[in-house]
N, C-alpha and C positions, 0 to 999 in steps of 0.2 A: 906780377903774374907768376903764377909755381910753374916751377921748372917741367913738374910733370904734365901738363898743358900743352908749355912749347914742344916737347919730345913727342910727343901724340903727332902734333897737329905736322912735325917734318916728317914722322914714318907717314902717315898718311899723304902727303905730297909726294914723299919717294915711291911709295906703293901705286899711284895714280901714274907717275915719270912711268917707272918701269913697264906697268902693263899697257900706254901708251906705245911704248919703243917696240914691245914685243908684239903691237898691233898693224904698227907701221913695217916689220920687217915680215912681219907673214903677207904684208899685201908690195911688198917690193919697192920700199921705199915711201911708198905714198900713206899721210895722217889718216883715218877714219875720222868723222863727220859724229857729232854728237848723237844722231838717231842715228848712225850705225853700233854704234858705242851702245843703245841701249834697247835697242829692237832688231839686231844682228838678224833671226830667222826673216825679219818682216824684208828688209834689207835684200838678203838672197830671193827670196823670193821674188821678189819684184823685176828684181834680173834676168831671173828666169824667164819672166813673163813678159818682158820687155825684147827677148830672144828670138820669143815665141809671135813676137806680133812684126817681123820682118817678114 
């Protein structure tokens, strides 16, 4: 396997680490959930609307 393969494939694992930790520390600790991770607007909104139905 070329070494340039392996290098890709760990920045991309660090890149994923990272914007994970910087996910988990704007919500205070706590991991975001795969569809938060990939439908974020749908996410808040739902919130919102789940606020609105108390």
């Amino acid at each position: 396997m070329s070494w340039l393969a392996v290098a890709g494939v760990a920045l991309g694992v660090a890149a994923a680490w990272a914007v994970l930790r910087y996910a988990a520390r704007k919500r205070g600790g706590q991991r975001p959930t795969l569809g938060e991770l990939m439908f974020p607007v749908h996410h808040t909104d739902r919130r919102q609307d789940d606020e609105r139905e108390d």
